[in-house]
VMD Tcl script that builds the backbone (N, CA, C; Angstrom):
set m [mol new atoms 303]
animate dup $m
set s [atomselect $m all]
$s set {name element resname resid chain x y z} {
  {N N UNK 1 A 131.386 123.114 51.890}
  {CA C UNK 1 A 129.953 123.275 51.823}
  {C C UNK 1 A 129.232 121.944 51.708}
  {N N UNK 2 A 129.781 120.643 51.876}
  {CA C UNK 2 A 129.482 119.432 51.685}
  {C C UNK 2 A 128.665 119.288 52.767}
  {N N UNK 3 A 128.678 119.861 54.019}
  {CA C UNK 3 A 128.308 119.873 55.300}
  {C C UNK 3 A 126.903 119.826 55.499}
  {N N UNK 4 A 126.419 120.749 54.100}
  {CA C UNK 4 A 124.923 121.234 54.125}
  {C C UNK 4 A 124.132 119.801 53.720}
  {N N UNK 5 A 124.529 119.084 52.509}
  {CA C UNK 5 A 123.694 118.262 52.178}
  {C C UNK 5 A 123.476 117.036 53.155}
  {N N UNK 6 A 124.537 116.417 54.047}
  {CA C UNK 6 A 124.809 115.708 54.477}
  {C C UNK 6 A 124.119 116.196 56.270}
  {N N UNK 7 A 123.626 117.475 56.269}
  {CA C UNK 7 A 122.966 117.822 57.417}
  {C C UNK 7 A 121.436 117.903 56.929}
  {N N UNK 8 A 120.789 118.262 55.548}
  {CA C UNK 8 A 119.875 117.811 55.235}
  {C C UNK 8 A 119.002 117.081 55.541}
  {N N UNK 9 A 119.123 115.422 55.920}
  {CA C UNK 9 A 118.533 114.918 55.950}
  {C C UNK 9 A 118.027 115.081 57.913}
  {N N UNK 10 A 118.931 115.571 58.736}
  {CA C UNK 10 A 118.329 115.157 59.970}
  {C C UNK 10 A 117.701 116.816 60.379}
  {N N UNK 11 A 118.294 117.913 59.159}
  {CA C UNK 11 A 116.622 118.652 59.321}
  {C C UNK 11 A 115.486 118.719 59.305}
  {N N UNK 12 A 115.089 117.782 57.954}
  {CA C UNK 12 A 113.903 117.128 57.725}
  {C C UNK 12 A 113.403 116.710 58.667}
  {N N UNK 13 A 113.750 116.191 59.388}
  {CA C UNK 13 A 113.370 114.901 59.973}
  {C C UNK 13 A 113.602 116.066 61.579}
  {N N UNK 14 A 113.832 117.316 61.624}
  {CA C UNK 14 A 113.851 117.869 62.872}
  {C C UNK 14 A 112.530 118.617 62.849}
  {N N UNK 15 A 112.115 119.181 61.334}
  {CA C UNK 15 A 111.168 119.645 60.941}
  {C C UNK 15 A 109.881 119.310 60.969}
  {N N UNK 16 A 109.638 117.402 61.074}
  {CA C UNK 16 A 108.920 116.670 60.706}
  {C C UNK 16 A 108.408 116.591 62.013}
  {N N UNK 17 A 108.828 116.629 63.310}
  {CA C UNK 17 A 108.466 116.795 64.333}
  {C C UNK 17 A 108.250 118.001 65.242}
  {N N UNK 18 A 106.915 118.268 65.160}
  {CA C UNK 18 A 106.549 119.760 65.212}
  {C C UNK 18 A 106.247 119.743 66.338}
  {N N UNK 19 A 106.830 120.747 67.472}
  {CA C UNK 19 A 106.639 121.246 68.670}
  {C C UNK 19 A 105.223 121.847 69.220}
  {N N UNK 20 A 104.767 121.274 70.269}
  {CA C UNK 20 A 103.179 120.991 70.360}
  {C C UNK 20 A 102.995 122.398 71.135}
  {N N UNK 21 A 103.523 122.272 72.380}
  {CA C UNK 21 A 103.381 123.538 73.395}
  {C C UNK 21 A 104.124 124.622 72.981}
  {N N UNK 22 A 103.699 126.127 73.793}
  {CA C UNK 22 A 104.875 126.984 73.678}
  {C C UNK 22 A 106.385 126.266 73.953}
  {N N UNK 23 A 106.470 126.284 75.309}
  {CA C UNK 23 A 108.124 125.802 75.390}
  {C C UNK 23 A 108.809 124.831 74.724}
  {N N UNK 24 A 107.604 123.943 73.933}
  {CA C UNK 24 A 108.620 123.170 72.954}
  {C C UNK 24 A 108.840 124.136 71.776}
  {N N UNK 25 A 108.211 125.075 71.942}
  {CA C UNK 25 A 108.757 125.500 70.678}
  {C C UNK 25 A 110.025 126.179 70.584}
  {N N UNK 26 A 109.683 126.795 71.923}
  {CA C UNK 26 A 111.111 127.669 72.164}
  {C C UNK 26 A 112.157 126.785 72.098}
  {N N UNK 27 A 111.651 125.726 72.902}
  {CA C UNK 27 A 113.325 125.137 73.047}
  {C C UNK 27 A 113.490 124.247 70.987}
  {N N UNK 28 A 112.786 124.180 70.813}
  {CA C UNK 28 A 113.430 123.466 68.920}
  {C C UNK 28 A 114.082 124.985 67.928}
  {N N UNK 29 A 113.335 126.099 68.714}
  {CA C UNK 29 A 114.067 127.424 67.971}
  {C C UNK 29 A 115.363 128.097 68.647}
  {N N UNK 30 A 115.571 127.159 69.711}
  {CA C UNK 30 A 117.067 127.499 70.185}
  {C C UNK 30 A 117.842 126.744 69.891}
  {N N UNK 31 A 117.164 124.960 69.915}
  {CA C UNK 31 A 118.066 123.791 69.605}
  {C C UNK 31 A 118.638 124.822 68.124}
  {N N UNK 32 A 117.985 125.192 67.253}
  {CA C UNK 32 A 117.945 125.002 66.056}
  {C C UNK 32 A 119.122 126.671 65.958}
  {N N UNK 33 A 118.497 127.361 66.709}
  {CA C UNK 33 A 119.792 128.233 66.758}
  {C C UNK 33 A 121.508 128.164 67.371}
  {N N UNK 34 A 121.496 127.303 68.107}
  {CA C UNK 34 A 122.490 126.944 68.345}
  {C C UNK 34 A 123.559 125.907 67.165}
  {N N UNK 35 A 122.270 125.036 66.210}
  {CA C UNK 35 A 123.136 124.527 65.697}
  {C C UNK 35 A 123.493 125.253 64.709}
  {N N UNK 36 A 122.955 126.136 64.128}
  {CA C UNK 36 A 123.087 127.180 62.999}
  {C C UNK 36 A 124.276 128.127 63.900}
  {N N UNK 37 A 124.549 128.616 64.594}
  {CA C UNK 37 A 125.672 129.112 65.241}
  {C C UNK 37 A 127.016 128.009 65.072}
  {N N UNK 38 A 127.069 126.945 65.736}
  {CA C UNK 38 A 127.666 125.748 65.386}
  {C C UNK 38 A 128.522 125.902 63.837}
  {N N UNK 39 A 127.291 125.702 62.862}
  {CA C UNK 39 A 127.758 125.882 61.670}
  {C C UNK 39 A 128.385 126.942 61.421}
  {N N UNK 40 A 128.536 128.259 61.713}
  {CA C UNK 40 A 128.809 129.195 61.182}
  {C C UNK 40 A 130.042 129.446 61.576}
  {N N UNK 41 A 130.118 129.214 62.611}
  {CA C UNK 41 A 132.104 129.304 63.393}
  {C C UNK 41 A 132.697 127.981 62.974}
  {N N UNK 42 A 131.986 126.826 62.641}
  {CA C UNK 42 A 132.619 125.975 61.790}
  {C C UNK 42 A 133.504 126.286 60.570}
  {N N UNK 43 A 132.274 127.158 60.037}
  {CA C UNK 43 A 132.890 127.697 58.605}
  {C C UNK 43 A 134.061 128.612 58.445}
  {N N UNK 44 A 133.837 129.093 59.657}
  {CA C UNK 44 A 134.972 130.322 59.638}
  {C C UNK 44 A 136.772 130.171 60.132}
  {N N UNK 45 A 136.527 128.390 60.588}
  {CA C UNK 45 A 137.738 127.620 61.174}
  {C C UNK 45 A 138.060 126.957 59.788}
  {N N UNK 46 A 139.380 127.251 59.801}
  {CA C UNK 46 A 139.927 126.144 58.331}
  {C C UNK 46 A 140.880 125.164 58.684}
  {N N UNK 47 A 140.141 124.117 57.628}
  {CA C UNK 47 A 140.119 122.413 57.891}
  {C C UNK 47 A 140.926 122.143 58.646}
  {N N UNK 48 A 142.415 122.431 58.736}
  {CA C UNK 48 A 143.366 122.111 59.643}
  {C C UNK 48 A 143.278 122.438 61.515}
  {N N UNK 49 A 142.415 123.620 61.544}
  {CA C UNK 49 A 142.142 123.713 62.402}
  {C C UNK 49 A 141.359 122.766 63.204}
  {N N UNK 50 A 140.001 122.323 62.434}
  {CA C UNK 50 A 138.899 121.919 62.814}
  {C C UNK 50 A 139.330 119.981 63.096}
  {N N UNK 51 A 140.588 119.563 62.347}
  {CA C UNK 51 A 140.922 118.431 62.448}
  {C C UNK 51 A 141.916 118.286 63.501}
  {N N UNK 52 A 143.029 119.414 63.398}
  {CA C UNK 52 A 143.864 119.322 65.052}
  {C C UNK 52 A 142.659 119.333 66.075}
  {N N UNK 53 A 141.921 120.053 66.437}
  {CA C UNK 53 A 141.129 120.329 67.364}
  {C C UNK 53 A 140.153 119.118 67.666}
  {N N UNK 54 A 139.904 118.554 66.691}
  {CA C UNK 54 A 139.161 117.098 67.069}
  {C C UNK 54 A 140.058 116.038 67.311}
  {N N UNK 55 A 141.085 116.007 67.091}
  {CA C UNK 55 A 142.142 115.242 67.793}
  {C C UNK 55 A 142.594 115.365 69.099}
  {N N UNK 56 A 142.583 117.168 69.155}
  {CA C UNK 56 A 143.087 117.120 70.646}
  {C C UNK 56 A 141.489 116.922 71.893}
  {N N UNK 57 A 140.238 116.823 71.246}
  {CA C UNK 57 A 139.793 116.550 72.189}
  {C C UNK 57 A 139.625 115.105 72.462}
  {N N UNK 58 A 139.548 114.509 71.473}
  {CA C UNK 58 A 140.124 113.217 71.496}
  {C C UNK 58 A 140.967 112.494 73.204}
  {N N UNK 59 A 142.360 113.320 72.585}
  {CA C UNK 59 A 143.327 112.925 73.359}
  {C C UNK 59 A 142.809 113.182 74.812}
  {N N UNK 60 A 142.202 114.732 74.956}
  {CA C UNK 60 A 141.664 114.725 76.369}
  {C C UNK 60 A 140.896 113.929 77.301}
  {N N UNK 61 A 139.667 113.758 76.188}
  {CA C UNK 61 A 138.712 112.185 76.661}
  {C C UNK 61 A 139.799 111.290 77.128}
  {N N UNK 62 A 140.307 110.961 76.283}
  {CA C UNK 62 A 141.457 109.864 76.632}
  {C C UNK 62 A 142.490 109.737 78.006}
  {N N UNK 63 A 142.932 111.073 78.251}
  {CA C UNK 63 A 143.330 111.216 79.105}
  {C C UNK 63 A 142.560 110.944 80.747}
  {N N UNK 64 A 141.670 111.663 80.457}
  {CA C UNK 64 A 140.472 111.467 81.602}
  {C C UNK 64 A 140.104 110.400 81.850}
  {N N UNK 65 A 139.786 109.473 80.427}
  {CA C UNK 65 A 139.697 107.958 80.941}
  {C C UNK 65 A 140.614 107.242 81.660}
  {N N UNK 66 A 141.871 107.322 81.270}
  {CA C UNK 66 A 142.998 107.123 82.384}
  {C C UNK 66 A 142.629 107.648 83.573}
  {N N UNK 67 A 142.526 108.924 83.599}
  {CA C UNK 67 A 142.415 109.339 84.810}
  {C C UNK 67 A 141.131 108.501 86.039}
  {N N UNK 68 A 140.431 108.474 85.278}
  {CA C UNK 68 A 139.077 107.713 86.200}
  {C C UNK 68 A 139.104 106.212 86.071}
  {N N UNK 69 A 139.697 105.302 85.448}
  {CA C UNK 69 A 139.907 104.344 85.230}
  {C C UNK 69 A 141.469 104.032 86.233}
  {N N UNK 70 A 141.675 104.551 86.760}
  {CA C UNK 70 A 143.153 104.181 87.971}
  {C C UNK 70 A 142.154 104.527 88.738}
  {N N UNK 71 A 141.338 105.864 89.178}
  {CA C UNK 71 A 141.068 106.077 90.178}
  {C C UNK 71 A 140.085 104.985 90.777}
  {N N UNK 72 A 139.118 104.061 89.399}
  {CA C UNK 72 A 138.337 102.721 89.729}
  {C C UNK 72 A 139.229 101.751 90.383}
  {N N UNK 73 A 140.306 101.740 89.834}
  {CA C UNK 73 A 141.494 100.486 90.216}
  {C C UNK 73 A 141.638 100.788 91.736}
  {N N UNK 74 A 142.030 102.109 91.988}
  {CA C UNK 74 A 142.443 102.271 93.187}
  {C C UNK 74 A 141.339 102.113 94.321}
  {N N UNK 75 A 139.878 102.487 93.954}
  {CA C UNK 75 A 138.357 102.262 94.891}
  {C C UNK 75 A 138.917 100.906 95.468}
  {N N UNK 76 A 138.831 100.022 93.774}
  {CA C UNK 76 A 138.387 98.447 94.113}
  {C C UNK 76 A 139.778 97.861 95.144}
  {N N UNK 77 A 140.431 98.074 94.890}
  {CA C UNK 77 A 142.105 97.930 95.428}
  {C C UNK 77 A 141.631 98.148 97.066}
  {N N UNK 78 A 141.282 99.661 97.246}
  {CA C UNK 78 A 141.190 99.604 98.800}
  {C C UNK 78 A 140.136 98.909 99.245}
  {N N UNK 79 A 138.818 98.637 98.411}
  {CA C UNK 79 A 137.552 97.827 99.158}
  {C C UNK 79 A 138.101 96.208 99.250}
  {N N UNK 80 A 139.108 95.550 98.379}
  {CA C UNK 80 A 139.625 94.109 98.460}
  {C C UNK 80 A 140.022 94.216 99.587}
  {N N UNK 81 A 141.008 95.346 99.932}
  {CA C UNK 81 A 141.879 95.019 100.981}
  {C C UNK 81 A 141.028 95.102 102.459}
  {N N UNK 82 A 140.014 96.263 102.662}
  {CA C UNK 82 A 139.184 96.354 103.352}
  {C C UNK 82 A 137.973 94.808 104.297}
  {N N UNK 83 A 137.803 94.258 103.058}
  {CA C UNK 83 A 137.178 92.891 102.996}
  {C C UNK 83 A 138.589 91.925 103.355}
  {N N UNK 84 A 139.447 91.777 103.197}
  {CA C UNK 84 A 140.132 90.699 103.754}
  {C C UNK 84 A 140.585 90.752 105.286}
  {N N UNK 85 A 139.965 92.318 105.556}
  {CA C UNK 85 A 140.259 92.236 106.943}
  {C C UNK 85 A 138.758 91.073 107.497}
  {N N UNK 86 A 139.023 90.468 108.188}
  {CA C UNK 86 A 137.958 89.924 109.460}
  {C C UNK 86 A 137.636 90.409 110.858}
  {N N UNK 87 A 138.002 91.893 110.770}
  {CA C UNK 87 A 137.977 92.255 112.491}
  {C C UNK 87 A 136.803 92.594 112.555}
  {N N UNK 88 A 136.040 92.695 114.138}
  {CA C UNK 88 A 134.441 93.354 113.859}
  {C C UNK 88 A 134.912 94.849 113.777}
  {N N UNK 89 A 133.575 95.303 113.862}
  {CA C UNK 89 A 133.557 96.918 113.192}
  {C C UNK 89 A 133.787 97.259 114.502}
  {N N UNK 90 A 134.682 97.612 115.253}
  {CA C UNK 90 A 134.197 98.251 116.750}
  {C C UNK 90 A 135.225 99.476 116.678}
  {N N UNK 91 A 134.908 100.447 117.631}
  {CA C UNK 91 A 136.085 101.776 117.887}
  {C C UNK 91 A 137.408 101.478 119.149}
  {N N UNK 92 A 136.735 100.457 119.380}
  {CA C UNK 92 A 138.191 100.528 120.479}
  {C C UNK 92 A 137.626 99.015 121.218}
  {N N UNK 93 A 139.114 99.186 122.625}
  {CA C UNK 93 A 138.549 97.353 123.115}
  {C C UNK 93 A 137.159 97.444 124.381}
  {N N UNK 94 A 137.312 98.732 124.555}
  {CA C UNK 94 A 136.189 98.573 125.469}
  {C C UNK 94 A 134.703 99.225 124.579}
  {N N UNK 95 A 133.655 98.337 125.724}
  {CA C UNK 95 A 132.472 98.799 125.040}
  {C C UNK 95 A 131.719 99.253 125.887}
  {N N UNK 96 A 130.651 100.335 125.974}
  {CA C UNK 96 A 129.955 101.089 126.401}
  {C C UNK 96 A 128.848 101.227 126.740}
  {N N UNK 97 A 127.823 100.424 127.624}
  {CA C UNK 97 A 126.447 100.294 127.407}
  {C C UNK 97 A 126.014 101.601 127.408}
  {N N UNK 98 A 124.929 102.022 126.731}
  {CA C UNK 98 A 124.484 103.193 126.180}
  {C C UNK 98 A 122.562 103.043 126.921}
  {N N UNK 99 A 122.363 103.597 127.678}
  {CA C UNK 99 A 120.655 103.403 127.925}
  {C C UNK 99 A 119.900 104.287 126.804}
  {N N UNK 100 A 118.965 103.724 126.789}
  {CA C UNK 100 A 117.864 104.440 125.561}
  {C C UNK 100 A 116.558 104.650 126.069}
  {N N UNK 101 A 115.946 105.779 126.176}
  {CA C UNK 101 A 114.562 105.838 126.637}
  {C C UNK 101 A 113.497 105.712 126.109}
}
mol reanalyze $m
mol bondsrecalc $m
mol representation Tube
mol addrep $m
């Protein structure tokens, strides 16, 4: 229940900024329901759970960064090699005059 006091302060301060139009309002009474949902299946997960589970998403981020971080290596890898060619851009050895009207 430590959760509550330590969320305290950025209610205040969610409170303190009061939604002008209809749709802001709606949307700060959904923000605000969602995080109250949040909390409540929090509560109902015990600690061990809630700490494997932030580890394993952890690891996933992590994984993915690998994953997109080779796939950068591999972009830059083929654009080096791309650039050290010097040939012109052409499709073949013959060329084609084309008329235009």
């Amino acid at each position: 229940m430590s959760y509550k006091n330590e969320n305290h302060a950025s209610d205040e301060s969610a409170e303190s900024e009061e939604p002008k139009t209809p749709f802001e309002k709606f949307l700060f009474h959904q923000r605000r329901a969602v995080e109250e949902t949040g909390k409540a299946l929090e509560a109902l997960l015990p600690e061990g759970f809630r700490e494997h589970g932030s580890e394993a998403s952890r690891e996933f981020i992590k994984g993915f960064r690998v994953l997109v971080d080779a796939a950068i290596a591999e972009i830059e890898k083929a654009v080096e090699e791309d650039d050290d060619d010097d040939k012109p851009a052409t499709t073949g050895k013959t060329k084609v005059k084309v008329e235009v009207e």
